[in-house]
C-alpha positions as a Markdown table, in Angstrom:
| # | Residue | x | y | z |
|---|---|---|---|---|
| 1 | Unk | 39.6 | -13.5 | 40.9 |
| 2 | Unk | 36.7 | -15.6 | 38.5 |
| 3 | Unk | 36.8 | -14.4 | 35.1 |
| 4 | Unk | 33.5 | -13.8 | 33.8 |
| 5 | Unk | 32.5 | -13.6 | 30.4 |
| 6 | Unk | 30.9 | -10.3 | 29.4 |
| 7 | Unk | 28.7 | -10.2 | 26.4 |
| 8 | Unk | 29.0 | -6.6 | 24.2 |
| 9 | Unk | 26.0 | -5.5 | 22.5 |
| 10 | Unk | 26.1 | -2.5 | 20.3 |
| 11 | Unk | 23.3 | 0.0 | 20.7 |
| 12 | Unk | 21.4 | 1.4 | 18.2 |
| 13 | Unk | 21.9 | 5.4 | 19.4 |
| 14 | Unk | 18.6 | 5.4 | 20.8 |
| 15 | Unk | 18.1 | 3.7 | 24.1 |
| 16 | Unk | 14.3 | 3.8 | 24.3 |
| 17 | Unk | 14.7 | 1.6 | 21.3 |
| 18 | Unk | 17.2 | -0.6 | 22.8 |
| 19 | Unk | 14.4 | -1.5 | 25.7 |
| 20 | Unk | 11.7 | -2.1 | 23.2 |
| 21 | Unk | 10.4 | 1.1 | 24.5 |
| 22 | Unk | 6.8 | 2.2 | 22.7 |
| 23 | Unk | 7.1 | 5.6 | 20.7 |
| 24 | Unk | 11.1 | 5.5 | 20.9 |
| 25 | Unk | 12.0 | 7.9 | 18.5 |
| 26 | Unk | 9.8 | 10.4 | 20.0 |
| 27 | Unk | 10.9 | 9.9 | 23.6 |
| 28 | Unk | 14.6 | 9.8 | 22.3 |
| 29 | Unk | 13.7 | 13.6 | 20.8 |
| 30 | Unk | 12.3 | 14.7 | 23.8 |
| 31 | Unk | 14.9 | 13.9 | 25.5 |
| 32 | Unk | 17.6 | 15.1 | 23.1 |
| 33 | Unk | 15.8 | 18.4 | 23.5 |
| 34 | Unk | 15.4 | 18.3 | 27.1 |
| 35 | Unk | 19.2 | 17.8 | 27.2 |
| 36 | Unk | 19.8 | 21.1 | 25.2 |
| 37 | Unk | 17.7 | 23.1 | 27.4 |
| 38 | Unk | 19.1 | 21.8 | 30.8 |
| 39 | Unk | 22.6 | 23.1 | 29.0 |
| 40 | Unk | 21.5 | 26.5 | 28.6 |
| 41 | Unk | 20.4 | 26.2 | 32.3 |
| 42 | Unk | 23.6 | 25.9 | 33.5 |
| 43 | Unk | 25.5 | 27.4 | 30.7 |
| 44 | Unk | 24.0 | 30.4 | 31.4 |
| 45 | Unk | 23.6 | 29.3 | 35.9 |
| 46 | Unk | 20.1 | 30.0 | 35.3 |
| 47 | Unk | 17.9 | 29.0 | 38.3 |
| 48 | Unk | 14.5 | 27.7 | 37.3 |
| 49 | Unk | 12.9 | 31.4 | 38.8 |
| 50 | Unk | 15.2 | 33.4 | 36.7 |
| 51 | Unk | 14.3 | 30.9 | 33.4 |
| 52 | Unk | 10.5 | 31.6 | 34.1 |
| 53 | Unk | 11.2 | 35.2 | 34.1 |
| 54 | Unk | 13.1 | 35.2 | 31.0 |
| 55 | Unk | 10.7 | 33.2 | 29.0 |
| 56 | Unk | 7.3 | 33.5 | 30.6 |
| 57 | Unk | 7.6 | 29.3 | 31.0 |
| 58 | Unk | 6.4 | 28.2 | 34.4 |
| 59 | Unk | 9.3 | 27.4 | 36.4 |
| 60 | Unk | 7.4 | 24.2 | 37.5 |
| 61 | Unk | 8.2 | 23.2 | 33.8 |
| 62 | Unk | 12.3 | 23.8 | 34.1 |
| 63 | Unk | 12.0 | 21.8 | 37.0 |
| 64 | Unk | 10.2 | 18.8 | 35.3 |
| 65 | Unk | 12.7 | 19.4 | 32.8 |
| 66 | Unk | 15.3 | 19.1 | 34.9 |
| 67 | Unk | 14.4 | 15.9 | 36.3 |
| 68 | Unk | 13.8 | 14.6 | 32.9 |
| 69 | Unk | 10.0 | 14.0 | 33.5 |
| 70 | Unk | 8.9 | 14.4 | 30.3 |
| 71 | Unk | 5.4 | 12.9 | 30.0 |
| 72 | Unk | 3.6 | 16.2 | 30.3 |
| 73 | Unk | 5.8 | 18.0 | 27.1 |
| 74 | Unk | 5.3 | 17.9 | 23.3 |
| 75 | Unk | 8.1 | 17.8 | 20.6 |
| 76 | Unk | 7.2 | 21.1 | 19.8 |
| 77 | Unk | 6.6 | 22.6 | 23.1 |
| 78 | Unk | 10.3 | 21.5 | 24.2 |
| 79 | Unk | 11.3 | 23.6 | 20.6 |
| 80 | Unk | 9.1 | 26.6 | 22.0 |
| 81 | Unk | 11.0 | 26.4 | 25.3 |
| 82 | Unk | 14.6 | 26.4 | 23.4 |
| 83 | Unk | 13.8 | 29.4 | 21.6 |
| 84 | Unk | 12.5 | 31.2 | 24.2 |
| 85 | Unk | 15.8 | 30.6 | 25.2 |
| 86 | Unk | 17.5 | 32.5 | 22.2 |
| 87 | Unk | 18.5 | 29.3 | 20.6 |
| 88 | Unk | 18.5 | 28.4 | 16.7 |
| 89 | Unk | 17.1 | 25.2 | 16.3 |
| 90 | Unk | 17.7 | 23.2 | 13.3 |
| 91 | Unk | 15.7 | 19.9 | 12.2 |
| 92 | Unk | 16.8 | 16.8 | 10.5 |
| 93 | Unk | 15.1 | 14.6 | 9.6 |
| 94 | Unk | 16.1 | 11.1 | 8.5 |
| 95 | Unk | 13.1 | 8.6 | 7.5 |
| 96 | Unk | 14.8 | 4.5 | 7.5 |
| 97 | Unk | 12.9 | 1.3 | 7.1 |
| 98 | Unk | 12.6 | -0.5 | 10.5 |
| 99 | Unk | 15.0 | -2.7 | 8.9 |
| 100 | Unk | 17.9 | -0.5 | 7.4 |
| 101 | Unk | 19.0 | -2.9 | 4.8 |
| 102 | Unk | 16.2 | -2.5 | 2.7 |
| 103 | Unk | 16.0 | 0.1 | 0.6 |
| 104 | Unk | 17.8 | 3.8 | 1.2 |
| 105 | Unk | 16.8 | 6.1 | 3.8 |
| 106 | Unk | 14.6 | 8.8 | 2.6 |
| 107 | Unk | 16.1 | 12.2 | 3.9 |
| 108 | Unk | 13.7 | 15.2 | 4.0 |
């Protein structure tokens, strides 16, 4: 067995960032919000019929959800689909300098 050195690189909690992705921070939101409707999918074994008749979205959309195509959804039309779902959203928001040694973050 060749040993083979591995190099370890920390992430910076947002993976579209990592790969120099453009708009990162709003494709890591999407996605963070996409991730808490697919829960309540199968929290609650909802098919994607049975989520359209509950919230009046098109089931076309749970399925793009689903398969994390996200290109077509807004920010806040992923936060209309949530609570449409009867769930409380909360919002933080955290504002940095690109580079986080200079100066303090700026909450609002």
């Amino acid at each position: 067995m060749n040993a083979q050195s591995i190099e370890i690189v920390r992430g910076s909690g947002n993976v579209f960032a990592d790969f120099d992705h453009p708009n990162a921070v709003v494709e890591q939101s999407k996605a963070i919000l996409a991730s808490a409707i697919i829960g309540v999918l199968d929290h609650r074994r909802l098919t994607v019929r049975k989520a359209e008749s509950l919230t009046g979205i098109a089931a076309a959309d749970f399925s793009r959800i689903r398969r994390t195509k996200l290109n077509r959804f807004t920010i806040d039309r992923l936060m209309t689909i949530l609570d449409r779902l009867d769930q409380n959203i909360e919002v933080s928001v955290t504002v940095r300098h690109h580079h986080e040694n200079v100066g303090a973050p700026h909450v609002l």
